[in-house]
C-alpha positions as CSV (number, residue, x, y, z in Angstrom):
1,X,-44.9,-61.9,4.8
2,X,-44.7,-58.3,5.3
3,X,-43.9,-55.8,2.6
4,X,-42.1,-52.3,3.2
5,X,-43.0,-49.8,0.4
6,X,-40.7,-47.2,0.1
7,X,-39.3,-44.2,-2.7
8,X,-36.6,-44.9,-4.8
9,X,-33.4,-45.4,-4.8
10,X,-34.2,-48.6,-3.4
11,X,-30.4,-49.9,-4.4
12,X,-27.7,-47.8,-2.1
13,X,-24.5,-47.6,-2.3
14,X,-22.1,-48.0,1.2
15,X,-20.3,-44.8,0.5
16,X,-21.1,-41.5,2.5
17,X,-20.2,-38.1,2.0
18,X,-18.0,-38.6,5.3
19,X,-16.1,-41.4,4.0
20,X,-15.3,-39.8,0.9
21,X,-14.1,-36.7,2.3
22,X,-12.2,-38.4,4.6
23,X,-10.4,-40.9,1.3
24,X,-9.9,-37.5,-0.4
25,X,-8.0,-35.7,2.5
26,X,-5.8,-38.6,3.0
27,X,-5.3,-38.4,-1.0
28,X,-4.0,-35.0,-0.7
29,X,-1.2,-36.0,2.7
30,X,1.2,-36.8,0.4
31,X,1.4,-33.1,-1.7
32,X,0.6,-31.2,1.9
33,X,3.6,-33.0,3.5
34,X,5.7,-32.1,0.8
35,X,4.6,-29.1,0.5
36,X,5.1,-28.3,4.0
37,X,8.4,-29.7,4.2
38,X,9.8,-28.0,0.7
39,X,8.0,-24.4,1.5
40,X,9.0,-24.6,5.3
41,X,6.7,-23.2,8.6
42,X,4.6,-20.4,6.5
43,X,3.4,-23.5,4.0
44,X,1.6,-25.0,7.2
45,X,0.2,-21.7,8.7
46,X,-1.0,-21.6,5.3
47,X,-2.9,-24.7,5.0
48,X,-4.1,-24.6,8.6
49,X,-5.9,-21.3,8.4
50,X,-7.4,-22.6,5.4
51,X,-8.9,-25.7,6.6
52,X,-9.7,-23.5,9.8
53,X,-11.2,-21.0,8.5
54,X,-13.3,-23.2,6.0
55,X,-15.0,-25.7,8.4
56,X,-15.7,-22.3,10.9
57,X,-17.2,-20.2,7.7
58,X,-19.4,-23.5,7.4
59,X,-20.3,-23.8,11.3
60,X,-20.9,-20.0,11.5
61,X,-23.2,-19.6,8.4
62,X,-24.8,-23.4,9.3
63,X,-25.5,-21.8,13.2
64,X,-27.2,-18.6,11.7
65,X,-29.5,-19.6,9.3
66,X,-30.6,-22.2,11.7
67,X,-30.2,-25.0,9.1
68,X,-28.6,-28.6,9.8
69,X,-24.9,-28.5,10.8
70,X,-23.0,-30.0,8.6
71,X,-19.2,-29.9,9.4
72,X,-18.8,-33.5,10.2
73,X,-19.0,-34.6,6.8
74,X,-15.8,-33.6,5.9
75,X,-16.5,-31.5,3.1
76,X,-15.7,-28.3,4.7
77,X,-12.3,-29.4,5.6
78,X,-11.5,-30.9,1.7
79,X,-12.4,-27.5,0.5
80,X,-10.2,-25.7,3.4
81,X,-7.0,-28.0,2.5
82,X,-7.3,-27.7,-1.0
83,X,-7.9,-23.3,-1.4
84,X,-4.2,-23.8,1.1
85,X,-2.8,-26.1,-1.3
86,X,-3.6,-23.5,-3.5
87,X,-2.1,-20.8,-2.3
88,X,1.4,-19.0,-2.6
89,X,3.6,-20.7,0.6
90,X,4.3,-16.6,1.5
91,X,1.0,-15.6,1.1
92,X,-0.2,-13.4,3.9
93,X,-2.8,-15.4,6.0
94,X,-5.8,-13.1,5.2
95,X,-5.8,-14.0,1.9
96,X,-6.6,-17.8,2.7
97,X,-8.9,-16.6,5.4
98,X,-10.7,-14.9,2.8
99,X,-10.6,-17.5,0.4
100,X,-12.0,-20.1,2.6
101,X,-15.0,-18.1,4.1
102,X,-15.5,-16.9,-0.3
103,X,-15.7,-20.4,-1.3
104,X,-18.0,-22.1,1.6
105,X,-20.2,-19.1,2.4
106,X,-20.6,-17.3,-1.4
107,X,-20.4,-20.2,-3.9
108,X,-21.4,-22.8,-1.8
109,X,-24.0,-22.0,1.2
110,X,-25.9,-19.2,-0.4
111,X,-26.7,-22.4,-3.2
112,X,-28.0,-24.4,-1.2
113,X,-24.9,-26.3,1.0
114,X,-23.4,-29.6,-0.3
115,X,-24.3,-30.8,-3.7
116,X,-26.0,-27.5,-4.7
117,X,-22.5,-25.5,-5.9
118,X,-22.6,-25.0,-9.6
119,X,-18.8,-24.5,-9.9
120,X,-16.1,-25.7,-7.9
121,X,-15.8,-24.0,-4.7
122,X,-12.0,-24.2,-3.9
123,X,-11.1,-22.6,-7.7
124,X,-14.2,-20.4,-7.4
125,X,-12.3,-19.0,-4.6
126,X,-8.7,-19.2,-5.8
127,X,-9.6,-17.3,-9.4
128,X,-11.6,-14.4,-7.2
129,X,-8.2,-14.4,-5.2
130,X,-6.0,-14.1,-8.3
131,X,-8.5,-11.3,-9.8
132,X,-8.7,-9.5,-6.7
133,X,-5.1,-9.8,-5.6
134,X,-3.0,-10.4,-7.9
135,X,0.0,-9.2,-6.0
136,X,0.0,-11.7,-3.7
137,X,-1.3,-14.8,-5.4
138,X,1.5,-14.4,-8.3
139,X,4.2,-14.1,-5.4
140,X,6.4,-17.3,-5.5
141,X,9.4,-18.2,-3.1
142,X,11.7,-20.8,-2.3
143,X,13.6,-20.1,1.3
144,X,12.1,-17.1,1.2
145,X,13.4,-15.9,-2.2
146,X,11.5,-14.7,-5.3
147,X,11.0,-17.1,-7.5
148,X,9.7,-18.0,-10.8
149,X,7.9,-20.9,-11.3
150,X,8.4,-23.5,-13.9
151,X,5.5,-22.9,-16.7
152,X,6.4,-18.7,-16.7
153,X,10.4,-19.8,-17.4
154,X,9.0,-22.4,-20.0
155,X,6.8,-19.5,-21.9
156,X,9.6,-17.3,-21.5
157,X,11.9,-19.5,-23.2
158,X,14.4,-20.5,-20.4
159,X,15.7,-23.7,-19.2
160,X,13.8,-26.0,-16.8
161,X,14.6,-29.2,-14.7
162,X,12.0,-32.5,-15.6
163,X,12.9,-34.3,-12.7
164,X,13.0,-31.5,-10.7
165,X,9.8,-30.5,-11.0
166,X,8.4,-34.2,-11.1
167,X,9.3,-34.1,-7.7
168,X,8.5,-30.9,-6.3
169,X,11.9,-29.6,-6.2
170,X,10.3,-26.1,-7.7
171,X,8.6,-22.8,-7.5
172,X,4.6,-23.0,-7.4
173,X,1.6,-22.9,-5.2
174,X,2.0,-25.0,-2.1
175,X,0.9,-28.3,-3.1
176,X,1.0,-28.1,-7.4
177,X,4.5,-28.9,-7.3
178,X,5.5,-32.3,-6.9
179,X,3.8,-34.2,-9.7
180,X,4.6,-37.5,-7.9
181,X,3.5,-37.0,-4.2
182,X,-0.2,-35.9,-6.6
183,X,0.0,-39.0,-8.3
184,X,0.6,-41.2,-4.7
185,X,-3.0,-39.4,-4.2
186,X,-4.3,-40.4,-6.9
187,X,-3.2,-43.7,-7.2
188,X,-5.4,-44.0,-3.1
189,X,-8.5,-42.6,-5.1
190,X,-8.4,-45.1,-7.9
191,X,-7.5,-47.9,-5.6
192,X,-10.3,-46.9,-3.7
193,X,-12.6,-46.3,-6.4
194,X,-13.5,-42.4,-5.2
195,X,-13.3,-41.5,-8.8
196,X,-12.2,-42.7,-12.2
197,X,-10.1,-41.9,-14.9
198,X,-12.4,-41.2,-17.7
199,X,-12.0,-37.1,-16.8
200,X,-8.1,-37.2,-15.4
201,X,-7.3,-39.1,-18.8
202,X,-9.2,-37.3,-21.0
203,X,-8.3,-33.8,-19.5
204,X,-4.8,-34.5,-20.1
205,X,-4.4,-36.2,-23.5
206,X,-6.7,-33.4,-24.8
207,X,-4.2,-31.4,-23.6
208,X,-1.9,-33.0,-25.1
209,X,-3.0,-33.1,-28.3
210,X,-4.2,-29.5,-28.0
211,X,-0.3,-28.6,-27.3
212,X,1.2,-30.9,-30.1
213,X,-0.9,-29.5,-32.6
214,X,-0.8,-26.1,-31.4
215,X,2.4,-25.2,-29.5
216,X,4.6,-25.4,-32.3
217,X,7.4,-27.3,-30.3
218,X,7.5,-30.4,-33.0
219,X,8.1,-33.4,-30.9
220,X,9.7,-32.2,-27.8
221,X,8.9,-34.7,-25.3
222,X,10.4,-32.6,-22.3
223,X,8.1,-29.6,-23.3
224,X,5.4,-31.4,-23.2
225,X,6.1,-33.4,-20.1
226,X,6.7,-30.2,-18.4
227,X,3.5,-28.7,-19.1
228,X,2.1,-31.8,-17.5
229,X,3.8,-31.8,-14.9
230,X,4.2,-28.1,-14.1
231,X,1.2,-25.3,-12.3
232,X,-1.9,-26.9,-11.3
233,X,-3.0,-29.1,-14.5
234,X,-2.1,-32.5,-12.0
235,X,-3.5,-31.9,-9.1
236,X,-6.6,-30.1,-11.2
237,X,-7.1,-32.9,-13.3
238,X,-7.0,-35.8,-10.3
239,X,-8.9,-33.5,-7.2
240,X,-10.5,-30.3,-8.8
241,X,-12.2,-31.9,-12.1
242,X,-13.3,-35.1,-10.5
243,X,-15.6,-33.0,-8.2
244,X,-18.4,-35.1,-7.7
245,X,-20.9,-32.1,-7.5
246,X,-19.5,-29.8,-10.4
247,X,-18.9,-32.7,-12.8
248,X,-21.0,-34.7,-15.2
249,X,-22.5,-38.0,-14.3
250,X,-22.9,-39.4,-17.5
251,X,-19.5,-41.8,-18.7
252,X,-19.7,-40.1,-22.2
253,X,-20.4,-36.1,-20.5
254,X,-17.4,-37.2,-18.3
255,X,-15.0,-37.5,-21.2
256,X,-16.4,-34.7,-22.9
257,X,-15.6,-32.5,-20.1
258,X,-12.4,-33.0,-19.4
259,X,-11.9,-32.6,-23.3
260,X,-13.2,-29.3,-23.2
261,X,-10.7,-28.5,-19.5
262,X,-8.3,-29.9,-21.6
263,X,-8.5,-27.0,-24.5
264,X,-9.3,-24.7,-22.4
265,X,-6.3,-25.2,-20.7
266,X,-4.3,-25.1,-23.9
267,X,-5.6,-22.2,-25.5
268,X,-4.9,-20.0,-22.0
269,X,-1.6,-21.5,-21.7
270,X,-0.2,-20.8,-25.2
271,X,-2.5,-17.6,-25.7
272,X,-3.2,-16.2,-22.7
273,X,-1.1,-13.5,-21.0
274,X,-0.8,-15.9,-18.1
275,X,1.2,-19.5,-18.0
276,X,-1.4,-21.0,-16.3
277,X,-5.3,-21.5,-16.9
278,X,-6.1,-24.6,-15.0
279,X,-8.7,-23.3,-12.4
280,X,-10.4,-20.8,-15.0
281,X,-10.1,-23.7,-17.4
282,X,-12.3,-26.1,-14.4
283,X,-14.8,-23.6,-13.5
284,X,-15.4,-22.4,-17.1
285,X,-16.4,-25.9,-17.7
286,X,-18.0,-26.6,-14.7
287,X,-20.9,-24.0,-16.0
288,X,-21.2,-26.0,-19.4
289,X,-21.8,-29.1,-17.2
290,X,-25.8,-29.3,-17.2
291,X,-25.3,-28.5,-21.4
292,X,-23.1,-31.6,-21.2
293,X,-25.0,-33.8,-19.3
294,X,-28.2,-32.7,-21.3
295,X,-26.7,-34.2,-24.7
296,X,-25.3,-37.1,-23.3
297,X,-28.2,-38.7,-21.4
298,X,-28.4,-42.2,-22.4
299,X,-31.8,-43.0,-24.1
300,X,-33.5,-45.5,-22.0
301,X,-34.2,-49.1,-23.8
302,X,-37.2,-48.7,-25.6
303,X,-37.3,-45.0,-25.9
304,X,-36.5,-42.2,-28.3
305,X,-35.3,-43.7,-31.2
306,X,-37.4,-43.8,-34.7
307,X,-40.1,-46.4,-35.4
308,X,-39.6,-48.2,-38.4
309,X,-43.2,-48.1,-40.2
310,X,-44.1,-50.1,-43.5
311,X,-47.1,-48.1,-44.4
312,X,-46.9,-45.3,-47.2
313,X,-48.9,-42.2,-48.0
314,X,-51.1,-44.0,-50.4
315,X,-51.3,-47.3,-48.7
316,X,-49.9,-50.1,-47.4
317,X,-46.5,-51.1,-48.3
């Protein structure tokens, strides 16, 4: 009989980084396509000189610093698709460009590369876009007239369309607007078991609850399904939050952290100047995650709790 010693883990699972990548870009087809087809020719440009530019920012830094090329896992081309999905469908190219080389080069390479990024790297680079540029990140169209999108006429008081916007049939960042082509994704991850729902669920009945209690719009089902449904809270709850690097791995810490995305995203929506708050919402939390993780580590069998002792301080009991 012959024994091979070996390090832990010695119980692997058959998932790679490669396959997941690959489950999470066919997730997204569904909101690109429609995103493509509702925003027209400039949508695409869009997303292709994100992805583009992402995996080359990766090969480029990966070449130069002489460390391991990593561009065939896939992870590269996820954050590429979703910083174009994220983006104004008339934004001028540059700005993806630069979002793309921001995210993989600044918050994710100079941390170490894959699995070392202590904030999402796609909304790391979307909010420095937004601060830095704020002209043309908050510059919505729909054949190529100004529009505005669904949350900023809800916070303003006008009228909206529910179905409308569950579809995609709106105003918005290329692929945030049709809640059901996100939901299609989704439905691939679960099925798939890329992630759970313990943070998309959690995320959004916090959110829920935050707004019922808070909003001051009574019972107004349509509000509320309209704040679901409209900005970025979907596709943030189901492919931002889940983030295997930037989220907790601990059942309870998941749950907990979309709780606190989900206030967060409450507090900026009815407070804030703005009528979003998703991504600032995300990355805010993902700084709290090692907090979160810390305090809910499970305590392994045997360990940490209180013996019970039957002496006392003069004697036995």
């Amino acid at each position: 009989m012959t024994f091979h010693v070996s390090s832990s883990p010695h119980v692997r699972g058959v998932e790679t980084t490669s396959r997941i990548m690959f489950d999470v870009v066919i997730a997204l087809l569904p909101t690109t396509l429609w995103g493509i087809y509702w925003f027209g020719l400039n949508a695409f440009l869009v997303i292709v000189a994100s992805v583009a530019s992402a995996v080359l920012a990766e090969y480029l830094y990966e070449k130069l610093m002489k460390k391991k090329l990593t561009v065939r896992d896939g992870s590269a081309i996820v954050t590429g698709l979703l910083i174009g999905l994220n983006m104004p469908p008339e934004v001028p190219l540059w700005i993806p460009i630069l979002g793309s080389f921001f995210a993989i080069i600044v918050v994710k390479q100079l941390y170490g590369g894959i699995g070392q990024n202590f904030m999402n790297p796609a909304l790391a680079a979307r909010c420095f876009l937004v601060i830095s540029f704020a002209k043309y990140m908050t510059n919505f169209t729909v054949d190529a007239v100004s529009t505005a999108t669904p949350l900023y006429v809800i916070k303003t008081g006008g009228e909206f369309d529910l179905l409308d916007m569950f579809i995609g049939r709106c105003g918005g960042t290329i692929g945030e607007v049709s809640a059901l082509a996100i939901l299609i994704g989704a439905a691939y991850l679960l099925v798939r078991r890329v992630i759970s729902v313990r943070i998309p669920l959690s995320y959004i009945l916090s959110f829920l609850v935050f707004e019922l209690i808070f909003s001051g719009r009574g019972l107004d089902a349509e509000y509320y399904l309209a704040q679901i449904f409209g900005g970025g809270l979907m596709i943030g709850a189901w492919f931002m939050a889940t983030d295997y690097v930037t989220s907790p791995i601990t059942k309870v810490g998941q749950i907990v952290y979309g709780i606190i995305i989900g206030v967060l995203t409450g507090i900026f929506r009815i407070y804030g100047n703005s009528a979003e708050g998703v991504s600032f919402a995300i990355i805010i939390t993902n700084l709290l995650v090692p907090f979160i993780e810390k305090f809910t580590q499970p305590v392994p069998f045997g360990m940490g709790r209180k013996q019970f002792s039957f002496e006392k301080k003069g004697g036995k009991a």
